[in-house]
C-alpha positions, -999 to 999 in steps of 0.1 A, spaced: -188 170 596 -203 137 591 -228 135 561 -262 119 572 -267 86 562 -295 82 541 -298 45 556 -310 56 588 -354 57 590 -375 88 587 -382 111 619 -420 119 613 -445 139 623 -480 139 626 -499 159 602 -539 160 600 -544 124 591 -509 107 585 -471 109 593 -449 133 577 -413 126 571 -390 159 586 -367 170 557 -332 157 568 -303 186 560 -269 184 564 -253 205 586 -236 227 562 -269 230 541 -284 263 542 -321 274 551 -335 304 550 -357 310 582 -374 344 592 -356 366 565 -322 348 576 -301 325 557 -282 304 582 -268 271 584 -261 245 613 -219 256 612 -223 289 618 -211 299 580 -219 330 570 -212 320 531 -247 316 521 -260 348 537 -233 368 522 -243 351 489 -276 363 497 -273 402 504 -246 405 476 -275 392 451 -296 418 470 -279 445 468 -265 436 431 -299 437 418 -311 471 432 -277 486 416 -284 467 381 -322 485 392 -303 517 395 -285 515 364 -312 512 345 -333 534 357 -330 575 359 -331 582 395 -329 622 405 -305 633 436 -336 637 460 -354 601 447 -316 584 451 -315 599 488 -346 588 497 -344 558 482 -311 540 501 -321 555 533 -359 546 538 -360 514 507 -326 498 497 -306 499 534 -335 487 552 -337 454 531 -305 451 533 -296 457 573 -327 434 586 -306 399 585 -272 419 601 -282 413 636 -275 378 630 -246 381 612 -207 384 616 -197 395 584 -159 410 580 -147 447 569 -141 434 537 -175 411 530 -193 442 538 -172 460 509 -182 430 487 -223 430 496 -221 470 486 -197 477 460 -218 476 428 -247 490 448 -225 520 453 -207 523 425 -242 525 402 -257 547 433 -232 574 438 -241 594 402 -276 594 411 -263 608 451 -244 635 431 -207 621 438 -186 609 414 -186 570 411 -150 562 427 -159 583 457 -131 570 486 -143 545 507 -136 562 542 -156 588 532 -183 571 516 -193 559 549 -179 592 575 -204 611 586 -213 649 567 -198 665 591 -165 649 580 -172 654 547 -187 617 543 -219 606 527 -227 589 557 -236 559 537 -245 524 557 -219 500 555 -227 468 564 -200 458 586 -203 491 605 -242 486 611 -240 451 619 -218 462 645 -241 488 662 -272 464 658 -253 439 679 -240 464 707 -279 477 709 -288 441 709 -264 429 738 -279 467 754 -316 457 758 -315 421 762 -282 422 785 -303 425 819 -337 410 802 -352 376 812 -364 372 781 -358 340 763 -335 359 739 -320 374 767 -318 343 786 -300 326 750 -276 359 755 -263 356 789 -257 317 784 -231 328 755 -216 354 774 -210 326 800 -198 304 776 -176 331 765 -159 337 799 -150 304 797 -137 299 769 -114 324 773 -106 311 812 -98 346 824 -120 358 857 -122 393 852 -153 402 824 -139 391 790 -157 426 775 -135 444 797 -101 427 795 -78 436 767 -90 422 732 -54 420 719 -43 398 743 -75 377 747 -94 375 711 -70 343 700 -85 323 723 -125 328 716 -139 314 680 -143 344 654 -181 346 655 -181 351 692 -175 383 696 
């Protein structure tokens, strides 16, 4: 990535009465837009930061607080999750940064839920009727929010949906295969499209 040369002139606007300068960013710099902290490469880094300081500070919230089993309930499904999951559409976090954004939160959570702090993973997240606390992982929600998101804009002329079908195409390509790359076989085609793709 080349850095931007602070030689170069000012791009300006005009603003009431006089020219504004744009702020010049380079392309790994991160800015936080509509709730969403995102940079020009596509690195998730910044975001992840982000959420793990989130979620950090409502379990350090936790800790110091005396939550009963009802509040602690109520609390992670209608307060704490919905903070957390509304930048996940956007994002393409791994298994493991998902772990990472949530593991204090959970571990200074689960007393309050009525489980013992080192409560398994798996079935932190499995559904009751698995004998889970069908607690939101990230990783897991991020991936439902973009198969519901690919669902309602798939077939929409939307803008957004528009912006969809134009990297689905670009997709296809990439990968140079002409059957429907969501159909093919994901073991034999993934190597060939760019992680944050799919």
């Amino acid at each position: 990535v080349t850095p931007v040369d602070p030689a170069e002139p000012d791009i300006t606007i005009q603003h009431e009465d006089s020219r504004v300068p744009i702020d010049r960013l380079k392309p790994q710099d991160a800015v936080k837009a509509v709730g969403f902290t995102q940079t020009l490469t596509g690195s998730m880094s910044p975001e992840l930061k982000e959420m793990k300081e989130k979620a950090d500070k409502w379990g350090a919230n936790i800790r110091r607080g005396n939550l009963d089993r009802r509040t602690a309930w109520t609390a992670i499904h209608s307060t704490i999750w919905p903070s957390l999951k509304f930048p996940l559409s956007a994002c393409t976090f791994t298994y493991k940064q998902g772990d990472k954004i949530v593991s204090k939160l959970y571990k200074a959570l689960l007393p309050s839920l009525g489980a013992n702090r080192h409560y398994p993973k798996l079935w932190r997240h499995s559904p009751s009727c698995f004998l889970g606390l069908n607690l939101p992982h990230p990783n897991i929600e991020q991936g439902i929010t973009h198969v519901s998101t690919l669902m309602e804009l798939g077939n929409s002329s939307t803008l957004a949906g528009t912006a969809l079908k134009a990297t689905l195409e670009a997709c296809q390509l990439l990968v140079g295969t002409e059957e429907d790359f969501l159909q093919a076989d994901y073991e034999t085609w993934h190597v060939l499209t760019r992680p944050n793709t799919l």
